[in-house]
N, C-alpha and C positions, 0 to 999 in steps of 0.2 A: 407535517413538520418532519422532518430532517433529525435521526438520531444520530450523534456522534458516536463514532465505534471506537475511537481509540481510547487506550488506556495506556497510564502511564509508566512504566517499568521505569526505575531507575538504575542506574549505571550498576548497582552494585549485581541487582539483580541479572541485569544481561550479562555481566560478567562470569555468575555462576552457571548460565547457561552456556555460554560460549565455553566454558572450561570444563562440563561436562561435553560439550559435542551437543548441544541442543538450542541452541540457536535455527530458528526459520527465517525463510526468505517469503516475500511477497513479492511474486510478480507481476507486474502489466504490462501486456502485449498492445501492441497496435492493431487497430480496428479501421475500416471505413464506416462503420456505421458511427463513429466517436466525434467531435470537432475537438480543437486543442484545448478551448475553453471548458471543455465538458471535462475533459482528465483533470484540469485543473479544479474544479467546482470541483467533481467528486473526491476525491485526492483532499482537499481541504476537509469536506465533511465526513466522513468516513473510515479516512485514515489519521486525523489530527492534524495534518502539515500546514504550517504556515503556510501564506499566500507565496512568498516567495522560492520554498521549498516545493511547494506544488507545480509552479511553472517552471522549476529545473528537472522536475522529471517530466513534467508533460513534455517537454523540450527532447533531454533524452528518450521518450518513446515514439516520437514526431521522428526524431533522426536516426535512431538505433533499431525502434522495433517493441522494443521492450526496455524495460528498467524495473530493477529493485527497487520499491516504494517502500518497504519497511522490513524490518529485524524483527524479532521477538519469538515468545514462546509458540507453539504452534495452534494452542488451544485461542490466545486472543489471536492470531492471527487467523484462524479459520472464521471468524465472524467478521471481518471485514472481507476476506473471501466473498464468505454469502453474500455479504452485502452488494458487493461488486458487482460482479456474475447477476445479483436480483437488476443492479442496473440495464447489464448486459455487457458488461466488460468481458473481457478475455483476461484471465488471471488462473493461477496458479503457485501452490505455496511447496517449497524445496527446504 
């Protein structure tokens, strides 16, 4: 079974982030070892994204390379890191 990693930070909360300067970036890179479907499934399970939100970044990482898949603190963002990376993503958090 498939753990969901996201958690849900609400607006107030990013906001205090963003205003100290501590806001994270989650990134995915494009792979050949990935299919489009695959960023989507994981993207879904892993990061919380609707289906729809899933296949707009699978899309931007299909066409750009890479895309921002999530904000937030750095500490919940390092676990879906892990998680990614344990898939075999290429990811990194800025």
């Amino acid at each position: 079974m498939i753990r969901n990693y996201s958690t849900v930070e609400n607006d107030t909360e990013l906001e205090i982030l963003r205003d100290e300067g501590r806001v994270s970036k989650l990134i995915v890179y494009k792979d050949e070892r990935h299919s489009f479907n695959c960023y989507v499934e994981w993207l879904e399970k892993i990061c919380g994204h609707a289906k729809q939100d899933a296949i707009a970044c699978a899309t931007v990482i299909d066409y750009k390379g890479m895309c921002i898949v999530k904000h937030g603190s750095y500490d919940v963002l390092k676990v879906m890191c892990y998680a990614l990376e344990k898939e075999g993503f290429v990811v990194e958090i800025r």
